[in-house]
N, C-alpha and C positions, 0 to 999 in steps of 0.2 A: 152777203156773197161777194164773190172776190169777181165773178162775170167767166163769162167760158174762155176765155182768149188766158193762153199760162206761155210761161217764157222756158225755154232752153237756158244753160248756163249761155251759149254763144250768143241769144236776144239779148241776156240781161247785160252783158259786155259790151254789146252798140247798144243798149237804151242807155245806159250810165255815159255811158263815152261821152257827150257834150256835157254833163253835170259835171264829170270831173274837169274840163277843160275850163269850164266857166269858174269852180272852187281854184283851181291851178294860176290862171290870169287874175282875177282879183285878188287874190293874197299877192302877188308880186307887186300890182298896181298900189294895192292897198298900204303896201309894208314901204313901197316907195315914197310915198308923202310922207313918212317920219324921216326917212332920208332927208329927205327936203330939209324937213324942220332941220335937222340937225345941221346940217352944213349950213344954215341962216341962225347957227345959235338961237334959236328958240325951242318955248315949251310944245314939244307933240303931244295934241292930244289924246295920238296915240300909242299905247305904249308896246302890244305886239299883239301880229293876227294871227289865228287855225284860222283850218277851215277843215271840212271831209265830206266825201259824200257817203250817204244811208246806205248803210249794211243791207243787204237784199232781207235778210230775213225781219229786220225791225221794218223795213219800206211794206213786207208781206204781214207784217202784224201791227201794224197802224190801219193798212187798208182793211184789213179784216175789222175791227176795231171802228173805223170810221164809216165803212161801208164801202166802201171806192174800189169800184173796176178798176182791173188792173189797165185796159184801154185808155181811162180815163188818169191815171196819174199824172200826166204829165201836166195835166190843168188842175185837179182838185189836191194834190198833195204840195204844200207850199217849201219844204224842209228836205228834199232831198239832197238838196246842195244847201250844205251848211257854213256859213262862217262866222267865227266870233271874234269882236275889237276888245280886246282891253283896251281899258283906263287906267288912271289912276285918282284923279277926279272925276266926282259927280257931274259939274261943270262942263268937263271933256267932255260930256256923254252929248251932249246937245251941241256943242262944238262939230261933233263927228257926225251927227245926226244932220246938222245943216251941213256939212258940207257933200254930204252923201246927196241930199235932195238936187244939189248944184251941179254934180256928175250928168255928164253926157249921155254915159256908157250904161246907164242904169234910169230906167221908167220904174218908178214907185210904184206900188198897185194896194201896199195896205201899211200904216204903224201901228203898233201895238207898244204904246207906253204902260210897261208894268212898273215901273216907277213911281210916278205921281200916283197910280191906281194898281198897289202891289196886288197879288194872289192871294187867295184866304190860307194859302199854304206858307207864305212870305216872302215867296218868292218875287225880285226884284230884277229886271231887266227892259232893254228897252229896243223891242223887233223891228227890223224894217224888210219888209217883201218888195222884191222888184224884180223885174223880166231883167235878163241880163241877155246880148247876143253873141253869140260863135260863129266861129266860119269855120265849115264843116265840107267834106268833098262834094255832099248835097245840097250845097247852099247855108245861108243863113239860118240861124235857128234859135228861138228865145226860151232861155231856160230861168224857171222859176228859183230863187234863190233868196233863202230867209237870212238876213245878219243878225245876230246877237250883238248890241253894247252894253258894255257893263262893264263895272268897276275892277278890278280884282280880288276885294272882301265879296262882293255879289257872287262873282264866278266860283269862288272857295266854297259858297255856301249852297250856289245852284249844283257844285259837281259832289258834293256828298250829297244832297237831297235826293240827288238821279239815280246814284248808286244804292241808296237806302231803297228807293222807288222801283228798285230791278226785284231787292231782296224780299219785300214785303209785299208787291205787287200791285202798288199804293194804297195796300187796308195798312198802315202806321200804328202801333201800338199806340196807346194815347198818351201814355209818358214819352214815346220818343217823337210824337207830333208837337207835344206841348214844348220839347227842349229844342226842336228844329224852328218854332216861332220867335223863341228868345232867340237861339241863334242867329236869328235873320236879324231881328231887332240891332243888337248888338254890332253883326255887320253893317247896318245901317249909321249906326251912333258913327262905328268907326270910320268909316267916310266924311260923317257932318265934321267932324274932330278935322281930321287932314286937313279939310277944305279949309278951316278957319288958320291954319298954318301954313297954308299950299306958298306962298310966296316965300317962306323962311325954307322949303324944303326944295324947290326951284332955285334958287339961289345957294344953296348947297351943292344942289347936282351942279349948277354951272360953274363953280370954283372946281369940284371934283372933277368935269370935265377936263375944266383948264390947266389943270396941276398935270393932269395922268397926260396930255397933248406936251408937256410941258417934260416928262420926264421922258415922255419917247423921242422924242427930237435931240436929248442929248445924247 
């Protein structure tokens, strides 16, 4: 049961309000440390961030699903505010990882490495939960907030698995379960590959950098 307390379209417009604020500010923050990187000519390990907050109707059909008072969302549902890092290395992922834990602006509360320990579905990503704060005309307010990191072969493979997982309603034919594990497999290989190139492909981008900085200035 969802609990007797239900929202108006105008509640569900101020309960969202500080999720969007906190997805809003941390993509800017976020997307500004690759800035950084770049103007220090180095490798970021990150290479671009989303983010979104929950469609009221996916937020009303997880609770349903999970059990959770709609009262109680704002503590037991961890993904209302979503954001995802790309990479492009495996590597980056823990790069991004530490440097998240080293943030101020963010109290960790849980990780979930699906990486070292994938999904039996194969799916591969690496979460991090943490209280984020807003300032709001009410005061301070700590909004739950789950990060995705992940590769770009990961994210390829987690956004068609989601999509298959709308259409099938996670019962998966068992040929298209058995083809989504190679898949993942495969995206996997395909990162170990990179990684063992990653300096011959950095030192690419940084020539390419340097030429295109190079053709604009004349």
């Amino acid at each position: 049961m969802l609990g007797a307390m239900e929202m108006d379209e105008r509640e569900w417009e101020l309960f969202l309000a500080p999720y969007q604020q906190a997805v809003d500010e941390l993509k800017v923050k976020l997307k500004g440390l690759r800035s950084e990187y770049e103007l220090e000519s180095s490798h970021s390990p990150i290479e671009f961030v989303t983010g979104r907050v929950k469609p009221i109707a996916s937020i009303l059909d997880k609770a349903k699903r999970k059990n959770i008072q709609l009262d109680r969302l704002h503590s037991d549902m961890q993904d209302i505010a979503g954001l995802r890092m790309m990479c492009q290395f495996t590597d980056d992922i823990r790069a991004v990882v530490t440097m998240l834990r080293k943030r101020k602006d963010l109290e960790i509360v849980e990780e979930r490495d699906y990486i070292s320990h994938k999904k039996e579905s194969g799916y591969r990503s690496y979460h991090v939960v943490a209280h984020y704060p807003v300032q709001t005309i009410s005061g301070e307010k700590k909004i739950l907030i789950e990060i995705q990191i992940r590769t770009l072969a990961m994210n390829f493979w987690a956004t068609v698995e989601h999509s298959l997982n709308y259409k099938y309603k996670g019962n998966f034919p068992e040929a298209i379960r058995i083809r989504l594990k190679r898949a993942a497999e495969a995206a996997y290989r395909l990162d170990e590959e990179m990684s063992l190139i990653k300096g011959e492909i950095q030192e690419a981008h940084a020539i390419f950098s340097r030429k295109t900085e190079s053709n604009e200035s004349e």
